[in-house]
C-alpha positions as a printed Julia matrix, in Angstrom:
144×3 Matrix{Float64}:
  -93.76  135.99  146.67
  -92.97  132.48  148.36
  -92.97  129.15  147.19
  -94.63  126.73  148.97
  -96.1   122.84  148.46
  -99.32  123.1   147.02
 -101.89  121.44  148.85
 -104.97  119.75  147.26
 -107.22  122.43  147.79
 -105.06  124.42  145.46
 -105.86  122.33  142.93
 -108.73  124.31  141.8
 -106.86  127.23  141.32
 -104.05  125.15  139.78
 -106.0   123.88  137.09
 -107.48  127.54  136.44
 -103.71  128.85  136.12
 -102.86  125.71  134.03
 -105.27  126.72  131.38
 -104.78  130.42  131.08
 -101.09  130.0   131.14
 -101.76  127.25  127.78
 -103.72  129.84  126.61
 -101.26  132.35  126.38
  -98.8   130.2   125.26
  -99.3   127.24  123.71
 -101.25  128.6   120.49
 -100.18  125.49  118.61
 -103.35  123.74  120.84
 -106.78  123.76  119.36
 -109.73  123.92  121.68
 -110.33  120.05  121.26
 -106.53  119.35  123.19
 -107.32  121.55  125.76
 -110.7   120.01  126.52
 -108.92  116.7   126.39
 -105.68  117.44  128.82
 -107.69  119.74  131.76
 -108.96  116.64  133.36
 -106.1   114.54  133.21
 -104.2   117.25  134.71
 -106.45  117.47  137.18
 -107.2   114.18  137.93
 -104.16  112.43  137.49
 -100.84  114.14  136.45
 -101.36  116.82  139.37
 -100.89  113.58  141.65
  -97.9   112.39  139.84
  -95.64  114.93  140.83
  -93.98  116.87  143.48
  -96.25  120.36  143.15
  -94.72  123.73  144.73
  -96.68  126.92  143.65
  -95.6   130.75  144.08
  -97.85  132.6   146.13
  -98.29  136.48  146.44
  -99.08  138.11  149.57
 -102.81  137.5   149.75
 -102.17  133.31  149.09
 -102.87  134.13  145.0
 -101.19  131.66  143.16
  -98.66  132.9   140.54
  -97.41  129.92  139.21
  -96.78  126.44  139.42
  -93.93  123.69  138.59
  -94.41  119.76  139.27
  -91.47  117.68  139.62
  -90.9   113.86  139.17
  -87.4   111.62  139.39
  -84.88  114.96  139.02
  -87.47  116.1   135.69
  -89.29  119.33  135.71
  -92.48  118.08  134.28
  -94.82  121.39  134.53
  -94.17  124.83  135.0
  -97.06  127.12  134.28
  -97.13  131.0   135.47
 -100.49  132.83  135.29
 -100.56  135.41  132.13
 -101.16  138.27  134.51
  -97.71  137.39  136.12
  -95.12  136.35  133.05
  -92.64  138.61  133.09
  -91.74  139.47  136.45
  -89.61  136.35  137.75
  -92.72  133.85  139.39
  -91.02  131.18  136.7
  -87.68  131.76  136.96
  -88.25  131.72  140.93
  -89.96  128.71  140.53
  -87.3   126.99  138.13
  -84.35  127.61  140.44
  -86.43  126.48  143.2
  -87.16  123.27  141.35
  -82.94  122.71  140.66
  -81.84  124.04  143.85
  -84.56  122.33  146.39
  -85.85  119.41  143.9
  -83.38  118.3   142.32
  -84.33  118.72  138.68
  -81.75  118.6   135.78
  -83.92  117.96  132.77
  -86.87  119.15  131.38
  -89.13  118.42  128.17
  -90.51  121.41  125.52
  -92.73  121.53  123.38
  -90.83  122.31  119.96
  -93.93  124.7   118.87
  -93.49  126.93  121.65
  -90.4   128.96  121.06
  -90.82  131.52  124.1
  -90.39  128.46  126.57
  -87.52  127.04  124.67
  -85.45  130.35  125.01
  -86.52  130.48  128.34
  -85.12  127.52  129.21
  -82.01  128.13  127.34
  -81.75  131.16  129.44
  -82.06  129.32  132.87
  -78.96  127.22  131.54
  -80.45  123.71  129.64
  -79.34  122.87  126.34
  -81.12  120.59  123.99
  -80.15  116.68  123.83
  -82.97  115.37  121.74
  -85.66  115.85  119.95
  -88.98  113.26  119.68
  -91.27  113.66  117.13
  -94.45  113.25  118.66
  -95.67  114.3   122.65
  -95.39  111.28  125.36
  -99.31  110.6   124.25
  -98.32  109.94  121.01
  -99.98  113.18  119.77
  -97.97  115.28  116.98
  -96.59  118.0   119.33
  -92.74  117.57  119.11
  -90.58  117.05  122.5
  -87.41  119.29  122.79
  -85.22  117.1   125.49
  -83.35  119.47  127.36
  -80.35  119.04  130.47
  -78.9   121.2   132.62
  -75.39  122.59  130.54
């Protein structure tokens, strides 16, 4: 596995492990949110950050993390790959090479919040609604 910058051509395939990782993970999401987020992800928040994906041998992508200002603002790994290090590679790439010491979670997904707590953040705070204003509480979280 490496990590490299994605490119926009991976964007595709970005977008493809985007929703199968929220999928598998984010069960609090009805169809409707998903619909809703896929093209600004696409569009717009892809843009907005500093993308590095995990590739395997034959260029598959693995997973993905986009960072912005020292903040780890996405890190999704395909389904197929959870469990075998792509985002825990990918996380201490993003503190190591990028900087990052904080990171958001969403409060209904408890597997990400112990991963996190794992990797070393603690939570700070706690917001009550998503940064769209939607009812999907934030878990702030810094590096201990």
């Amino acid at each position: 596995m490496q990590i490299v910058r994605a490119e926009k051509s991976d964007y595709p395939e970005l977008i493809d492990v985007w929703e199968a990782s929220v999928r598998a993970t984010h069960t609090f999401l009805q169809e409707q949110d998903i619909a809703f987020l896929r093209p600004l992800i696409f569009e717009q928040y892809f843009d907005a950050v500093a993308l590095r994906c995990a590739k395997n041998e034959t260029g598959q992508i693995l997973g993905f993390c986009g960072v912005a200002d020292g903040k780890l603002e996405m890190l999704f790994v395909s389904p197929e790959s959870r469990g075998q290090g792509v985002g825990s590679a990918l996380c201490a790439h993003a503190i190591r090479e990028m900087g990052v010491t904080s990171v958001d979670v969403n409060e209904q997904n408890p597997q990400a919040l112990g991963f996190y707590e794992h990797i070393g953040f603690k939570v700070i705070g706690r917001s009550p609604v998503d940064a769209m204003g939607k009812p999907f509480p934030l878990l702030h979280m810094t590096l201990a």
